[in-house]
C-alpha positions in Angstrom: 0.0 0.0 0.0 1.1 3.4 -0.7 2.0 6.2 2.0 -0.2 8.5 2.7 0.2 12.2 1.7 1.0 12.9 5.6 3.8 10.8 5.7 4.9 11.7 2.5 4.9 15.0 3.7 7.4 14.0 6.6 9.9 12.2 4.9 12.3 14.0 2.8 11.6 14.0 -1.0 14.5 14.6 -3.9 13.7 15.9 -7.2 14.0 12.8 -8.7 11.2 11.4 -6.1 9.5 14.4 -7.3 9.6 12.9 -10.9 8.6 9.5 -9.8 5.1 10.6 -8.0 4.1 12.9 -10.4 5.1 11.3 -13.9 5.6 7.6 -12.6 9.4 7.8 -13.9 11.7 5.4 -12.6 15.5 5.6 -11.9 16.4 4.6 -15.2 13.8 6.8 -16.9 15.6 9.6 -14.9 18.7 8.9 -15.9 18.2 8.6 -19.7 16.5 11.9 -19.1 19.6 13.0 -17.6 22.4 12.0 -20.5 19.7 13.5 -23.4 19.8 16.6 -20.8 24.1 16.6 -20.9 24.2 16.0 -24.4 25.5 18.8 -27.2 23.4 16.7 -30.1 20.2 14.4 -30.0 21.1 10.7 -29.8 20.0 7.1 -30.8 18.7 4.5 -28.6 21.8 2.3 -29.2 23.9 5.3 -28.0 21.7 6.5 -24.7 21.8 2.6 -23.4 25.6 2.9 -24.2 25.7 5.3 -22.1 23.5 4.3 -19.6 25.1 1.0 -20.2 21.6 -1.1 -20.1 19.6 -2.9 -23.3 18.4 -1.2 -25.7 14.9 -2.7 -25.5 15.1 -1.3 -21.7 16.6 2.2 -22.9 13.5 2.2 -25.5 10.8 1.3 -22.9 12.1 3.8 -20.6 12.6 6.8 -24.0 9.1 6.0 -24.5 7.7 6.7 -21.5 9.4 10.1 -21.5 8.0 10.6 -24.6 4.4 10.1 -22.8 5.3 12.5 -20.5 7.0 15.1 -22.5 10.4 14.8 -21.3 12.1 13.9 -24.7 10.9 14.9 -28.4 11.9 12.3 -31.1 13.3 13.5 -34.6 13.7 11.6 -37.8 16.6 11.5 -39.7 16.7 10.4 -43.0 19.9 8.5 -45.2 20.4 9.7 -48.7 19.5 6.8 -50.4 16.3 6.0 -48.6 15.5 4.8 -45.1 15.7 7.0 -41.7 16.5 6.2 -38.2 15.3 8.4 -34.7 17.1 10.2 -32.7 16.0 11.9 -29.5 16.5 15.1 -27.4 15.5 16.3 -24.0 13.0 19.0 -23.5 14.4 21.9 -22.0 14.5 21.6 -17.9 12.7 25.0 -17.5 9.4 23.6 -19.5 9.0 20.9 -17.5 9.3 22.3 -14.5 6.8 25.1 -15.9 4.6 22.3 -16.7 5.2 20.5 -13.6 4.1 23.7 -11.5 1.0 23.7 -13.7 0.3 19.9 -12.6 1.1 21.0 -9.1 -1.6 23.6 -9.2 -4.2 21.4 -11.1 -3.7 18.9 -8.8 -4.3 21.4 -5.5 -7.1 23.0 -7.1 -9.1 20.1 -7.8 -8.0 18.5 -3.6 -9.5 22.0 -2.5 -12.3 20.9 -4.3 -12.9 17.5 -2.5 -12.1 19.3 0.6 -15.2 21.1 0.4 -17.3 18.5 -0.7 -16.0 16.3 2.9 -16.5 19.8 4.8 -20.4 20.1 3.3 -21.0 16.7 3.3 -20.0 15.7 6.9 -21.2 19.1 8.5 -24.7 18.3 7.5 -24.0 14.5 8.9 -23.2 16.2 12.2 -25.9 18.9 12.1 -28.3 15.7 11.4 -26.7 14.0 14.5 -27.2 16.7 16.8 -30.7 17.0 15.7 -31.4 13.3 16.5 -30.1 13.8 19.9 
């Protein structure tokens, strides 16, 4: 079972935790992030598992999912005499984290929400109660 948001709270949270709970990256998604992030020019799959030194089927699962979450952009590149392969490049740090603020706030507007709806909802319960008695 997962930890509540309380103890969440208590414990001490690094930014790649932060990743993990809102983007459900993992450590190697994080660090593939982090090599297209270091990078002076996009790169291949074959040459981010290098790097990361894991398989590339692994390396592609985990480019895939920062795909899904906007992490990475993927560009084709075409040969001269026909065929193309993909390479991939890191969105820049400052857009996510403007994106992540935005998921933040999303997030707390829609738990302010549901905190209204328990505050209604149970007042009337106890008003009800008292009533009875």
């Amino acid at each position: 079972m997962a930890n509540s948001m309380a103890t969440q709270l208590q414990e001490e949270m690094v930014c790649e935790g932060l990743l993990e709970c809102l983007h459900g990256h993992t450590q190697l998604d994080t660090t593939c992030y982090r090599v297209l992030v270091e990078s002076d020019e996009p790169l291949t799959i074959d040459e981010v598992a290098e790097l990361v030194d894991r398989e590339r089927s692994t390396v592609y699962r985990s480019i895939q999912r920062l795909l899904q979450s906007g992490f990475v952009q993927k560009e084709q590149v075409n040969y001269e005499q026909g065929g193309y392969y993909h390479v991939y490049f890191s969105t820049p740090p400052a857009q996510i984290a403007r994106d992540m603020q935005r998921t933040v706030n999303d997030w707390y507007a829609k738990m302010d929400r549901l905190i209204g709806v328990f505050e209604e909802k149970y007042d009337h319960a106890s008003d009800s109660t008292a009533a009875i008695e």
